[in-house]
C-alpha positions, 0 to 999 in steps of 0.5 A: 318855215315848218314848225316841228311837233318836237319840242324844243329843250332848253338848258340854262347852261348849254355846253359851249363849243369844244374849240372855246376857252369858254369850254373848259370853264364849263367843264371845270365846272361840271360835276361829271367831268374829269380832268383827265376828260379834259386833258384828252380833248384840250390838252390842258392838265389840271395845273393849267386848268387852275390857272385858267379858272384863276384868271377868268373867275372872282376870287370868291368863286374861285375859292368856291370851286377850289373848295368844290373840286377838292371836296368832290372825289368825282373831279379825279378818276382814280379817287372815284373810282376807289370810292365806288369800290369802298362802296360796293365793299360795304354793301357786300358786307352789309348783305351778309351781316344780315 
């Protein structure tokens, strides 16, 4: 066997394949991810998502992520995108006051 000069990534958590039920934990899970990403290659709405991180986490995890997702503007792409746009409006007007 050939040994490659490239060298070898390894992820703690490496993104499981997409037709796993394990990957909608993972997504749930991840920062960067919308529900809305996650309705468009599941078909899965938040509800059924919540369901689904119910079932398969302990309560105390559960209630982590809950805590995690409500507090987190980035899981919903509308409330992210208001937020970077209250942001750019503070930064304008931050450029001029001074």
């Amino acid at each position: 066997m050939k040994k490659s000069h490239r060298p070898q990534t390894k992820v703690k958590n490496p993104e499981p394949k997409l037709e796993s039920p394990d990957w909608v934990i993972w997504a749930a899970w991840a920062d960067r991810i919308t529900f809305e990403e996650i309705k468009s290659k599941t078909g899965k709405s938040e509800n059924e998502v919540i369901k689904i991180m119910r079932k398969s986490l302990k309560p105390s995890s559960f209630r982590l992520w809950r805590k995690r997702v409500h507090s987190k503007s980035i899981k919903h792409r509308k409330k992210f995108e208001a937020s970077r746009k209250n942001i750019r409006i503070k930064i304008n007007k931050n450029e001029f006051q001074t």
